[in-house]
C-alpha positions in Angstrom: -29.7 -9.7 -126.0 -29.5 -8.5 -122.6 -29.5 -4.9 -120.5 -25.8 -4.7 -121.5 -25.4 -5.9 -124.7 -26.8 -2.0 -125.8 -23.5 -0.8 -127.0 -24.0 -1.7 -130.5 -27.0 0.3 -130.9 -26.6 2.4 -128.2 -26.6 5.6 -130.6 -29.8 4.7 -132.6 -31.8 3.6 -129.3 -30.9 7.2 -127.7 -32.1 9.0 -131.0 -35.3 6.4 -131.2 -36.3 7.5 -127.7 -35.6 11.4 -128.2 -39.1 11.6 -129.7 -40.8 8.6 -129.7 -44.4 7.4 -128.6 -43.7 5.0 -126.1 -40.2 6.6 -124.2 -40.5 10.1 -124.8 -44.4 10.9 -124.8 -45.7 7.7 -122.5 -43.0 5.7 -120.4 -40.9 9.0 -119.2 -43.6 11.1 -118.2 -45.5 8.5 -116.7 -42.7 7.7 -114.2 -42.2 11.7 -113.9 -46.0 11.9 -113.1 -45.3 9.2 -110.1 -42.6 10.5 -109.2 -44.1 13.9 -108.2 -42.5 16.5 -107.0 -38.4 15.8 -106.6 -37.0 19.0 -105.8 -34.0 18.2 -103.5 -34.8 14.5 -103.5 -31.9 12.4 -103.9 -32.4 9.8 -106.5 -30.8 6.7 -107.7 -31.7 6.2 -111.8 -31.3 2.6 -112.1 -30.6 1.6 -115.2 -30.2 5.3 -116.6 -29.5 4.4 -120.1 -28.0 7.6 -122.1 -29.4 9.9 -119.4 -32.5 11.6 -120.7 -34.9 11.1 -117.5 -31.7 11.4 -115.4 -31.6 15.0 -117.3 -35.1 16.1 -116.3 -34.7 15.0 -113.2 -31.9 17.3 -112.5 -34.3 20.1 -114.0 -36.4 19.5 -111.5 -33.5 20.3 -109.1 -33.4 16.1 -107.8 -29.8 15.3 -106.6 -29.1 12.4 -108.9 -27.0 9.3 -109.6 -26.8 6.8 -112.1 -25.8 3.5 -113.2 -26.2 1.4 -116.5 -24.4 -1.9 -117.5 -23.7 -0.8 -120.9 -20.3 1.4 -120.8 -21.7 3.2 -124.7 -25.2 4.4 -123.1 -22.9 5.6 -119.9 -20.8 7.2 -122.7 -23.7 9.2 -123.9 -25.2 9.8 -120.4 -22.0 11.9 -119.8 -22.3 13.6 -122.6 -26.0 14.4 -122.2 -25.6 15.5 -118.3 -22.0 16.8 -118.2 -20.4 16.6 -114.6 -23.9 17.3 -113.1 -24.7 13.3 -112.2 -22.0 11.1 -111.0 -22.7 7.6 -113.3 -21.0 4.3 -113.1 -21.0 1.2 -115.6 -22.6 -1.3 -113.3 -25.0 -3.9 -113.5 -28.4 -4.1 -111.7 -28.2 -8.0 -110.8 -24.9 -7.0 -108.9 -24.6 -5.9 -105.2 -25.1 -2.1 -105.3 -21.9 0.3 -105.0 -23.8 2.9 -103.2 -23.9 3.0 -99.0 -27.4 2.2 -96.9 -30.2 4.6 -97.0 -28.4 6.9 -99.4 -31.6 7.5 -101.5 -34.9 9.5 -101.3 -36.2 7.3 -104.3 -34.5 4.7 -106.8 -35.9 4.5 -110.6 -36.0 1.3 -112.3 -37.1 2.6 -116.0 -37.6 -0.7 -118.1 -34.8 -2.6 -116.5 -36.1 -5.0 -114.4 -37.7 -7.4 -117.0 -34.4 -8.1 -118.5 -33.3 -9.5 -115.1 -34.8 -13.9 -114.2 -34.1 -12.7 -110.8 -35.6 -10.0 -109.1 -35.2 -11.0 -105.1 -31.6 -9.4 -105.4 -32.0 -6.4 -107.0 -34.9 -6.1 -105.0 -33.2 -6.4 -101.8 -30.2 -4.0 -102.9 -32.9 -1.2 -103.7 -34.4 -1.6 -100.5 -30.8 -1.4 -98.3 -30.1 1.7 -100.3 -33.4 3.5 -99.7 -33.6 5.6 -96.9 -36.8 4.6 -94.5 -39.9 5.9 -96.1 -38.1 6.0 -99.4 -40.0 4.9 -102.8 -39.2 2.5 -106.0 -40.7 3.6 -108.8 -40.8 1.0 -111.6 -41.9 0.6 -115.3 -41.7 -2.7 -117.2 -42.9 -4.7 -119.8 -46.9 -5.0 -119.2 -47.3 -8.8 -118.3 -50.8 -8.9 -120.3 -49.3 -8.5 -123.6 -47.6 -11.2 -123.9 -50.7 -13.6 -123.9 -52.3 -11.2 -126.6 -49.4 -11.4 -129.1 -48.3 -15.0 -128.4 -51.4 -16.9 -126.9 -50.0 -20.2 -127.1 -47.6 -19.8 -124.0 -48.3 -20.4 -120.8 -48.7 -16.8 -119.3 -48.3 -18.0 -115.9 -44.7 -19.4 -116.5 -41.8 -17.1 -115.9 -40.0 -17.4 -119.5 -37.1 -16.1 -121.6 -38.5 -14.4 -124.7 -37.7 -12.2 -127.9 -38.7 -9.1 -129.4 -37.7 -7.4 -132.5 -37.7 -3.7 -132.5 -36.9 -1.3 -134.6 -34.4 1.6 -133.5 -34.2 4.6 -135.4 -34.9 2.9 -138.4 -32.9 -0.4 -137.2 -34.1 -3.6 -136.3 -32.7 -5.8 -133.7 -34.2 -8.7 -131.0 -33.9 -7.5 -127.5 -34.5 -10.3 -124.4 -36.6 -10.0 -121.9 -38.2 -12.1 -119.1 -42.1 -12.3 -118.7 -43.7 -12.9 -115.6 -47.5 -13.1 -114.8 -49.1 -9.8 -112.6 -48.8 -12.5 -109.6 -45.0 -13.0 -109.6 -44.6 -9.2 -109.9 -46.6 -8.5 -107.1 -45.0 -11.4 -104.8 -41.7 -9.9 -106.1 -42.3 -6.9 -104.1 -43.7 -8.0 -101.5 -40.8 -11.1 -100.9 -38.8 -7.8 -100.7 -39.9 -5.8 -97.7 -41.4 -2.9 -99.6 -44.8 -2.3 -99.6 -46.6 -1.6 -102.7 -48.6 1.4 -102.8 -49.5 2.1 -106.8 -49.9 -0.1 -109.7 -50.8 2.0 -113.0 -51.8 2.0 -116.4 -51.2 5.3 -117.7 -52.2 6.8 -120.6 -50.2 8.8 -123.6 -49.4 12.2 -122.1 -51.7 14.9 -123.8 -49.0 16.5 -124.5 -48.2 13.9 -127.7 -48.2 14.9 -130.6 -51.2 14.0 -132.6 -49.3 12.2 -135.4 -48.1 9.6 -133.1 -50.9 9.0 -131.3 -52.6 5.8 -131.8 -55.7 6.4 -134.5 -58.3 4.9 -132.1 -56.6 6.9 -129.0 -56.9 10.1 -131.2 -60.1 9.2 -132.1 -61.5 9.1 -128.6 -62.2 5.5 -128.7 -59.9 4.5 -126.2 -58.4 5.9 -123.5 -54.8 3.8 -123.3 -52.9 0.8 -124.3 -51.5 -2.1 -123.2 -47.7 -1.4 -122.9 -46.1 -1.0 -119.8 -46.7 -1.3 -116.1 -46.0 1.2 -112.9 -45.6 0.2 -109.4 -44.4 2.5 -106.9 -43.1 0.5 -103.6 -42.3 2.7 -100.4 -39.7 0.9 -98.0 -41.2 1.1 -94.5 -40.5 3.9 -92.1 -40.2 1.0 -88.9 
């Protein structure tokens, strides 16, 4: 199951992520942390899903746009944002349907590891960012996949699995892994320049219930989950 095979589920993964540990208290707010300040920014939210980081960007008073290859999350997305964000049903590994240098900064919120090919995508957010304009990317961590399945070759770019459940649902989603170095090269094969690599922790705002016992506890101070990178295209 790819990116845009969400419409079946599309419902129970918005209402999963309303509230949940790892999209609504760790992934979003990280990427809003790196982010930074985005008033009068204009942003691209690649692979925007049903809308709810696209929704706090425009808080924020960012000038968005959006895009998602599943018409049922665009669906909700436009109910979510109302005419504020002008979305499209597109998908990522396509040429872009935007003009060059039309954004301050492009979000890629766990999209990218669904895609074999990044060089692409890749160059398509580059043309559209504007000269001194940012990526800002989350995706699947690339160390957890030794830890849960040790046997594969972590090195190996590779088509995997994962059941999750969704709002009480289960269902496999498909992802690609690729090892730290093919990220890295990724970006760099690109033209952008990587500036931040992150591991964040939960936000302290979570709410203690959710929070991992030996997080709570004081034990540790994160998790293994996802990755940031922010990427700035060059200014020359």
């Amino acid at each position: 199951m790819s990116a845009d095979d969400y419409d079946g589920f599309a419902t129970d993964y918005d209402e999963e992520n309303a509230g949940s540990l790892l999209n609504a208290h760790y992934e979003r707010p990280a990427v809003l942390d790196l982010l930074g300040d985005v008033e009068g920014r204009r942003i691209l939210d690649a692979g925007c899903g049903s809308g709810p980081l696209a929704a706090e960007l425009v808080a924020r008073g960012a000038d968005v746009s959006g895009f998602d290859g599943s018409p049922a999350m665009i669906e909700l997305a436009r109910r979510r944002l109302g005419g504020a964000v002008p979305l499209t049903v597109h998908d990522l590994a396509e040429p872009l349907p935007y003009e060059d240098e039309s954004f301050d900064d492009v979000v890629a919120s766990l999209v990218l590891h669904y895609l074999q090919d990044w060089e692409a995508p890749l160059a398509e957010i580059r043309r559209v960012l504007r000269p001194g304009g940012r990526l800002v990317a989350s995706v699947n961590h690339p160390f957890v996949r030794p830890f849960n399945e040790p046997t594969e070759d972590y090195f190996a770019t590779r088509e995997y699995g994962e059941e999750v459940e969704l709002n009480g649902r289960s269902t496999t989603l498909t992802f690609w892994h690729r090892p730290l170095r093919e990220v890295v090269r990724a970006v760099a094969d690109s033209g952008l320049v990587l500036r931040v690599l992150d591991e964040p922790a939960p936000s302290p705002d979570t709410p203690a219930e959710l929070m991992p016992a030996r997080i709570a506890s004081g034990e540790r101070s994160a998790f293994l989950c996802f990755l940031f990178l922010v990427a700035e295209k060059p200014a020359g």
